[in-house]
LOMI-589443 format. One line per 3 residues: number of its first residue (from 1); for each residue x, y, z of N, C-alpha, C, O. Coordinates in Angstrom, 2 decimals. Example, Ala and Ser with C-alpha at 12.3 -4.5 7.8 and 13.67 -1.06 7.14 Angstrom:
<sites>
1	13.19/-5.69/7.80/12.30/-4.50/7.80/13.20/-3.30/7.80/14.24/-3.32/8.46  12.85/-2.25/7.08/13.67/-1.06/7.14/12.90/0.03/7.87/13.41/1.14/8.04
</sites>
This chain:
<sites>
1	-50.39/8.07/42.62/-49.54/6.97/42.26/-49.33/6.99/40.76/-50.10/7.51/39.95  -48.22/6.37/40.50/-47.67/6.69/38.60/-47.97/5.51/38.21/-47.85/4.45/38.83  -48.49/5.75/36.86/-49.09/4.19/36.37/-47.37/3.71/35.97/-46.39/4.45/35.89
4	-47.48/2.16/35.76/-46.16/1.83/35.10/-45.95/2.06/33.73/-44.83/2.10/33.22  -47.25/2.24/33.01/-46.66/2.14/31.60/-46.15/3.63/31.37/-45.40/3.81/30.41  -46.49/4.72/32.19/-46.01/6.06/32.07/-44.69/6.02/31.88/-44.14/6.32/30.83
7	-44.06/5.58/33.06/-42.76/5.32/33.46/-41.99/5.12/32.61/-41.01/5.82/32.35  -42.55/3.58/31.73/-41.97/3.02/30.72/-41.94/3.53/29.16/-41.86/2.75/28.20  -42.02/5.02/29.06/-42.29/5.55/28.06/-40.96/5.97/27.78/-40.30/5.37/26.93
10	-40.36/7.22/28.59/-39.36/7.27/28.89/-38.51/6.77/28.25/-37.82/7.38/27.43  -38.42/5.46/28.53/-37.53/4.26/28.40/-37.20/3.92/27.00/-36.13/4.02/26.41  -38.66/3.37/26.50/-38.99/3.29/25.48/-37.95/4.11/24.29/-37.23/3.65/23.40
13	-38.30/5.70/24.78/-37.92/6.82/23.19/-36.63/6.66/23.23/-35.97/6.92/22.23  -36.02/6.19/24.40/-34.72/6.51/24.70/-34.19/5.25/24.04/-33.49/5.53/23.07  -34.33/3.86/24.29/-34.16/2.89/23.86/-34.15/2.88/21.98/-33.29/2.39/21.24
16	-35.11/3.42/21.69/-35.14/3.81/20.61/-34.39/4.54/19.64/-33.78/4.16/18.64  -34.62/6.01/20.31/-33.23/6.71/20.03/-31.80/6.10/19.38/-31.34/6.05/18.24  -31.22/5.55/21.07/-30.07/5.11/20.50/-30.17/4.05/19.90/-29.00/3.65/19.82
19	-31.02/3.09/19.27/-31.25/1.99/18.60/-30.94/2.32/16.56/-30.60/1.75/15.52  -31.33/3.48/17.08/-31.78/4.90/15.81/-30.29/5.19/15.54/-29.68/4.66/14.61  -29.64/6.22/16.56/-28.17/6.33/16.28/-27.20/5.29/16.01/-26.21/5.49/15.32
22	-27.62/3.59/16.83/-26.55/2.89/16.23/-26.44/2.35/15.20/-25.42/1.80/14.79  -27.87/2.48/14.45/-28.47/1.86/13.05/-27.79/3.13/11.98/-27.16/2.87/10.95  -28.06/4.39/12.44/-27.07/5.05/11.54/-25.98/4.75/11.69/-25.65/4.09/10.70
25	-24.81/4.89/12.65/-23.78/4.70/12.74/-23.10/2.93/12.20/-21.87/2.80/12.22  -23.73/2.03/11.89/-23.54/0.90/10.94/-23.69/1.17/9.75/-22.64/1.09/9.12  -24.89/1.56/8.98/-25.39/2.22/8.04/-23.83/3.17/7.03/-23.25/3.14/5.94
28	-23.81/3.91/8.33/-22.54/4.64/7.85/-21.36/4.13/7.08/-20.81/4.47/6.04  -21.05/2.68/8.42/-19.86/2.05/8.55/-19.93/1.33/7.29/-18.91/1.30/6.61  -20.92/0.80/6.90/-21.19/0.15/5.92/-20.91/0.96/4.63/-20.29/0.51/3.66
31	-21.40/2.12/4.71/-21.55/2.74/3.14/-19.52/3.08/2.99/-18.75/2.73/2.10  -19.34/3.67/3.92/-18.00/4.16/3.81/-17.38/2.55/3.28/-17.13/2.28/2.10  -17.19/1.56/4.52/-16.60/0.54/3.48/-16.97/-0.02/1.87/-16.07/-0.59/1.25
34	-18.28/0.15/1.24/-18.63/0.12/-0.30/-17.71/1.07/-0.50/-16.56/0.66/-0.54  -17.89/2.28/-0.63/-17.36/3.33/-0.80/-15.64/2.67/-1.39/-15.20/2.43/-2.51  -15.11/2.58/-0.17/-13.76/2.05/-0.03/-13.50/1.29/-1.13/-12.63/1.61/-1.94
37	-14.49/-0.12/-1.30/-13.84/-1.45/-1.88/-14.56/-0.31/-3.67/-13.95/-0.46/-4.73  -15.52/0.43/-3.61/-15.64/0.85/-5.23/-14.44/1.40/-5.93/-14.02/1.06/-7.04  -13.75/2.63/-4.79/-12.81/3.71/-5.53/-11.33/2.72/-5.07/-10.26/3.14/-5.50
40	-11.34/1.70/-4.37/-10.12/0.19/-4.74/-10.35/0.08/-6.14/-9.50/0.51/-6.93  -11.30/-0.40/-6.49/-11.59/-0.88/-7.92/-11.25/-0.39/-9.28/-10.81/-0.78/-10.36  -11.88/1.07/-8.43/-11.90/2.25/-9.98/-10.16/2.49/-10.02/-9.68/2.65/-11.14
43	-9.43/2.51/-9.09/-7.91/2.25/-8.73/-7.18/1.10/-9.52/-5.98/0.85/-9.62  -8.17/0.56/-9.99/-6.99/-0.80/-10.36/-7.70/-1.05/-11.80/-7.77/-2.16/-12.31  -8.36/0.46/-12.52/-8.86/0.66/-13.56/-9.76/-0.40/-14.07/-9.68/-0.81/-15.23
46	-10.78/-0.93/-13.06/-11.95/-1.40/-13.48/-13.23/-0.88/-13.80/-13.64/-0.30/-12.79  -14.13/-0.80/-14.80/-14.86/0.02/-14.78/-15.71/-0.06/-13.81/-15.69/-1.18/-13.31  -16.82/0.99/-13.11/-17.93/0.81/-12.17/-18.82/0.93/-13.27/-18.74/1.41/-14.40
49	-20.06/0.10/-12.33/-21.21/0.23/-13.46/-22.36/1.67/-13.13/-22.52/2.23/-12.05  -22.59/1.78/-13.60/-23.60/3.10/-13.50/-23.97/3.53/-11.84/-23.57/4.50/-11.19  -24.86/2.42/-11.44/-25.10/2.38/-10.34/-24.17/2.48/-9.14/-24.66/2.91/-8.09
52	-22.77/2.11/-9.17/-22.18/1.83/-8.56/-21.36/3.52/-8.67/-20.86/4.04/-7.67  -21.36/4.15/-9.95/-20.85/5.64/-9.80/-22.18/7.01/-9.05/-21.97/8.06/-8.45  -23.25/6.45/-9.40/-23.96/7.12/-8.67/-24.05/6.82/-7.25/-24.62/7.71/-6.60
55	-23.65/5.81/-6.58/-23.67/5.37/-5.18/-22.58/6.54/-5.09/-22.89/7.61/-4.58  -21.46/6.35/-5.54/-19.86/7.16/-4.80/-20.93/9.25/-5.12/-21.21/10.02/-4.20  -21.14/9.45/-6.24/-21.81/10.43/-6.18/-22.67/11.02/-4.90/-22.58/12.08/-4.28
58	-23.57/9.81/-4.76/-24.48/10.54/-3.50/-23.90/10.31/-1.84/-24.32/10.66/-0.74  -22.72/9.55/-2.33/-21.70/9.80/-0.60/-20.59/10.52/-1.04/-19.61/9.82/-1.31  -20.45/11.86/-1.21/-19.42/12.59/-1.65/-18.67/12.94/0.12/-17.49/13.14/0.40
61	-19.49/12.92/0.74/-18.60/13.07/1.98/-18.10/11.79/2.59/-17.32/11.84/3.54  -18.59/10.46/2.01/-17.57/9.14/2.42/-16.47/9.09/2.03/-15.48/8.70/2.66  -16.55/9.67/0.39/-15.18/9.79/-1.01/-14.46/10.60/-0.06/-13.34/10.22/0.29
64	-14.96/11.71/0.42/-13.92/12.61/0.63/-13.08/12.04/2.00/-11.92/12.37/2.22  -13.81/11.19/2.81/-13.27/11.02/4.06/-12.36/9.89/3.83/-11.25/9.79/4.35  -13.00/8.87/2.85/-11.30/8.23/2.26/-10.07/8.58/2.30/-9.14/8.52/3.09
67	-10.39/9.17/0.73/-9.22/9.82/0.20/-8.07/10.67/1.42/-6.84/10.67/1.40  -9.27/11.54/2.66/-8.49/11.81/3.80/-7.58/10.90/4.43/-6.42/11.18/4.75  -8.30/9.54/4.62/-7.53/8.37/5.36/-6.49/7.94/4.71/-5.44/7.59/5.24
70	-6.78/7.95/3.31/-5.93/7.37/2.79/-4.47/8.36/2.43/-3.40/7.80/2.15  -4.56/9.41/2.47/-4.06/10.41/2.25/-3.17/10.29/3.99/-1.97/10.03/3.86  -3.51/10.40/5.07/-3.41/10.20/6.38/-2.32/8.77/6.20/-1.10/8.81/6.35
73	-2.81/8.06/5.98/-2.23/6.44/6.15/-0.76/6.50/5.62/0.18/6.19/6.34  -0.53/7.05/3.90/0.16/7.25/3.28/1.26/8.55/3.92/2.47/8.58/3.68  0.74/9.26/4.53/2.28/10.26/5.20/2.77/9.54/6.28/3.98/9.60/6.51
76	1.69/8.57/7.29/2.33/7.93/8.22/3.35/6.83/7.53/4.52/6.58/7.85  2.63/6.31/6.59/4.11/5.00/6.20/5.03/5.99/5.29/5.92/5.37/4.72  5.03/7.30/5.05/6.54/7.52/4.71/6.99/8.38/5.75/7.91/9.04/5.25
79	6.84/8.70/6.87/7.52/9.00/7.55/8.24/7.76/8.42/9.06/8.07/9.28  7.97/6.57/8.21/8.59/5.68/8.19/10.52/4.90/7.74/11.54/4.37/8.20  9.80/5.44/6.41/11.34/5.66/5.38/12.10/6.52/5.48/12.02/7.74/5.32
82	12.80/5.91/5.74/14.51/6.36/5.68/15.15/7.10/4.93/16.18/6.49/4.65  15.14/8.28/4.32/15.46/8.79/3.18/16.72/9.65/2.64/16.72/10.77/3.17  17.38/9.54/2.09/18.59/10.06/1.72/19.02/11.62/0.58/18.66/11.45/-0.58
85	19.46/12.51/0.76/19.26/13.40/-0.29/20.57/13.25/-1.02/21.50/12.57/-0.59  20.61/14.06/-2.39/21.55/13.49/-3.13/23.05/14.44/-3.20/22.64/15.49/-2.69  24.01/14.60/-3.40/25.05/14.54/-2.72/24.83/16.57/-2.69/25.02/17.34/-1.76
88	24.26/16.89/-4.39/24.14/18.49/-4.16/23.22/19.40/-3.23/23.33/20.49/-2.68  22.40/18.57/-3.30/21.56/18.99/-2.08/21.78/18.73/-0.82/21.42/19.55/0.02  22.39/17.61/-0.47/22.47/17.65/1.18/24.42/19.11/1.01/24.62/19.69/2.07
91	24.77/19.22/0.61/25.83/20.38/-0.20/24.95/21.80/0.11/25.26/22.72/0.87  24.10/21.70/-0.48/23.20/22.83/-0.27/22.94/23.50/1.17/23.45/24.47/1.72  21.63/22.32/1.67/21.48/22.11/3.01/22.73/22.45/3.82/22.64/23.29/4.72
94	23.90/21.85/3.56/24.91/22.13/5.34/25.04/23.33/4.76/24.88/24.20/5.61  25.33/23.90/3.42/25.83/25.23/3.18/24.57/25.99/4.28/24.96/26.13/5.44  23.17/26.47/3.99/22.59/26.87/4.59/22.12/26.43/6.26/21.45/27.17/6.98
97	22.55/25.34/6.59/22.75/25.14/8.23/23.84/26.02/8.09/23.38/27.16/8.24  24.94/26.06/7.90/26.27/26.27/8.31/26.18/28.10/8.39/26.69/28.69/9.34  25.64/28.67/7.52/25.35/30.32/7.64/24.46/30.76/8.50/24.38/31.93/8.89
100	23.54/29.57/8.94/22.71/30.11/10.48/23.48/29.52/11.24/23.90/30.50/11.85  24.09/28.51/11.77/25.13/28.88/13.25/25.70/29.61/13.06/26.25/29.93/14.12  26.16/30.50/11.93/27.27/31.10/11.36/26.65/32.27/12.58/27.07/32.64/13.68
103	25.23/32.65/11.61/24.98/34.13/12.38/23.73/34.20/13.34/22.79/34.99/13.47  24.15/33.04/13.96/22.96/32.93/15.20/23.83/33.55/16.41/25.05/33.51/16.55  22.71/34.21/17.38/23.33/34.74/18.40/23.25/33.51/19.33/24.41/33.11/19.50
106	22.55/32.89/19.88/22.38/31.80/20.40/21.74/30.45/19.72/20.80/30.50/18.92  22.46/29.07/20.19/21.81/27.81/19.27/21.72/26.77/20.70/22.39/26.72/21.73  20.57/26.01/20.20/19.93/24.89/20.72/20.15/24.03/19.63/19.72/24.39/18.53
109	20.79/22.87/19.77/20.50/21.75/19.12/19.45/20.74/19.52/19.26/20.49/20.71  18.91/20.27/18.76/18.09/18.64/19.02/18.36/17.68/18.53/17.63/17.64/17.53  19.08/16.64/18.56/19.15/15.65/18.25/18.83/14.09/17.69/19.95/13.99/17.18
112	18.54/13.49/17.55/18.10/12.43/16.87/18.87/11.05/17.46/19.45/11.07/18.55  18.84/10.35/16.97/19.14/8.73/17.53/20.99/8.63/17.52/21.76/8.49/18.47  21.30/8.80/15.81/22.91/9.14/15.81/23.58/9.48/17.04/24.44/8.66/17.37
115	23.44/10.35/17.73/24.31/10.84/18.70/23.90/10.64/20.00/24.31/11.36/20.90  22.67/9.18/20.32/22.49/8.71/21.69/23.44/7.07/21.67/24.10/6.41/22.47  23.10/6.98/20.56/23.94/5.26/20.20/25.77/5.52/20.16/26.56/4.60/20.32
118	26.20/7.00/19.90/27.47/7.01/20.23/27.44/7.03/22.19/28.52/6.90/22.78  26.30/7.19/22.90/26.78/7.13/24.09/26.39/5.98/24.34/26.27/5.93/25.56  26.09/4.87/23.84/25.76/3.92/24.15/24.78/3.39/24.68/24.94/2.54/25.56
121	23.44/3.82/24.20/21.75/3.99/24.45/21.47/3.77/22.52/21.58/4.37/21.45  21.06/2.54/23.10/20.42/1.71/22.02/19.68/1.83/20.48/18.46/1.87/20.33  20.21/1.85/19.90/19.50/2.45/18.49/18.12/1.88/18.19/18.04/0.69/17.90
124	16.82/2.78/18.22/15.37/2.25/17.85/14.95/1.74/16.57/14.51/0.61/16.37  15.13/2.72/15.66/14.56/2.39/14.09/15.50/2.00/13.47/15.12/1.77/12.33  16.64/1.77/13.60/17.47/0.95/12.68/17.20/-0.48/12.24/16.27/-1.09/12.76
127	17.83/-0.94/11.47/17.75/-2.72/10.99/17.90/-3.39/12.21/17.18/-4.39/12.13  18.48/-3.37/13.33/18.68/-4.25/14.59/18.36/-3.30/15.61/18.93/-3.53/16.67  17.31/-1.88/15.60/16.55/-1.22/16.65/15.51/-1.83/17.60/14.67/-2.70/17.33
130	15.68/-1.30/18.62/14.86/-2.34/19.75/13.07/-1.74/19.21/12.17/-1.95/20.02  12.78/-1.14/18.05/11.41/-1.19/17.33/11.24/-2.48/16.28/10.42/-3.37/16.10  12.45/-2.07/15.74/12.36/-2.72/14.77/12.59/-4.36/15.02/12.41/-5.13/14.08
133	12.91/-4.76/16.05/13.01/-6.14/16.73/11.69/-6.08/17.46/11.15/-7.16/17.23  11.21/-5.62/17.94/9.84/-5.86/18.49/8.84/-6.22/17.27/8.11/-7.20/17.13  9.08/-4.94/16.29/8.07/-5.60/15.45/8.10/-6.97/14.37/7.24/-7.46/13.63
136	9.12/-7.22/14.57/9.55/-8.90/14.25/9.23/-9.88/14.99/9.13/-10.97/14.44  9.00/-9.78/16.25/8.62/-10.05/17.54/10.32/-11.00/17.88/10.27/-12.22/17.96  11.23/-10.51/18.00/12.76/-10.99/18.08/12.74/-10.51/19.82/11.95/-9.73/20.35
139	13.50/-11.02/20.26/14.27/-10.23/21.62/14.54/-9.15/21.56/14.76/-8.56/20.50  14.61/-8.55/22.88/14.98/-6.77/22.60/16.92/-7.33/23.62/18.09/-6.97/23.46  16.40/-8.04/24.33/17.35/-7.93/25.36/17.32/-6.92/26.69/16.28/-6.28/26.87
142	18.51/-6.73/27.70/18.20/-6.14/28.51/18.86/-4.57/28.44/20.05/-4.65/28.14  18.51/-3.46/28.59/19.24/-2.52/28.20/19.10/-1.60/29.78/18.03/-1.34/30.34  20.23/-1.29/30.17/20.34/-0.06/31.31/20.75/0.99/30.89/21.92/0.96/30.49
145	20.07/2.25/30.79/20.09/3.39/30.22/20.88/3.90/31.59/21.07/5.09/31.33  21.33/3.70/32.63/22.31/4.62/33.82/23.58/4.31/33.01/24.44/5.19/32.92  23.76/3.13/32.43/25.29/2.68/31.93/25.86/3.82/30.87/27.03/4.19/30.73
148	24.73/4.25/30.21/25.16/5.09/29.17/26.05/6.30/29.24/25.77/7.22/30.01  27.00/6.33/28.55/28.37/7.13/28.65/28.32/8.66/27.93/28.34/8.79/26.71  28.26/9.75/28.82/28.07/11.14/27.76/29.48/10.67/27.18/30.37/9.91/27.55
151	29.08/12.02/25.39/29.54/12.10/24.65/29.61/13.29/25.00/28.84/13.72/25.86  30.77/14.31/24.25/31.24/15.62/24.07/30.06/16.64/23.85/29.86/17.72/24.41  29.38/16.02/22.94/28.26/16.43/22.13/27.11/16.69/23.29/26.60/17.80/23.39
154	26.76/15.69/24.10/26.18/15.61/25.52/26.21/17.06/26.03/25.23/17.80/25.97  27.37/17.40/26.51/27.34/18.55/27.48/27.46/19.95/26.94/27.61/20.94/27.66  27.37/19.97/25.51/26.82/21.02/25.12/28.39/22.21/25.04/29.45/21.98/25.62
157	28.09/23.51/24.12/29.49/23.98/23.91/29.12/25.14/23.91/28.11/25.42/23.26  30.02/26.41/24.79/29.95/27.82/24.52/30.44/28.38/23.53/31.66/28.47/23.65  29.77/29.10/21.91/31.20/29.64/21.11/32.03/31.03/21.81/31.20/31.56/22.55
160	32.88/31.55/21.84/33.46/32.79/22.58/33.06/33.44/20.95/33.09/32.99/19.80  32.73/34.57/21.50/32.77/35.47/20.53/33.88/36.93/20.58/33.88/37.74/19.65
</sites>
């Protein structure tokens, strides 16, 4: 027969253990946010005090995992924006689109929003896009995507060569 406290040993390391991993994993959470609110600071050219530069020193892998996030955060909100090139360069650009259809043997286009809202399928990211009204929390309204009308562009074009 097994004594009970055997049993309960088991239990015990294990209980422990992860008691162990979630105390690091706070620990962590914690240092990374100091971390955060120090190199905010040193950002808005306040000095740190001694102590507070040797803390960021001995978490060089929190600094670094910032700067990742933050680095991360910052391409997501500009891929956000809307951006425009200026009249010689987008000049440039069609020049060099225009010499690869020129001498492509075969082309696939992909498209973008422009040429679903000429068939009459709802524009998303625009100023009155059914995103950009959600995230206002506005009405979207009701939209039937069967109603939508091909465009020329839709059915696609053979060049004869």
């Amino acid at each position: 027969m097994e004594n009970c406290d055997d049993a309960a040993i088991p239990n015990t390391k294990r209980r422990a253990a992860t008691n162990a991993s979630i105390n690091i994993a706070k620990r962590q959470a914690s240092n990374l946010k100091r971390v955060s609110s120090l190199l905010r600071k040193k950002r808005a050219y306040k000095p740190l005090s001694e102590e507070q530069e040797k803390f960021l020193q001995a978490n060089s892998e929190l600094v670094k995992q910032f700067y990742k996030r933050r680095e991360k955060r910052t391409e997501l909100l500009n891929r956000q924006n809307e951006c425009e090139d200026f009249p010689n360069v987008l000049e440039e650009k069609c020049q060099k689109l225009a010499q690869a259809i020129h001498d492509a043997e075969f082309l696939i286009v992909y498209t973008g929003a422009g040429i679903s809202t000429a068939a009459s399928i709802p524009d998303y990211r625009g100023p009155n896009g059914i995103w950009t009204r959600l995230q206002k929390g506005k009405d979207i309204g009701h939209h039937d995507l069967t109603t939508a009308e091909p465009t020329f562009h839709s059915y696609g074009s053979r060049s004869s060569s």
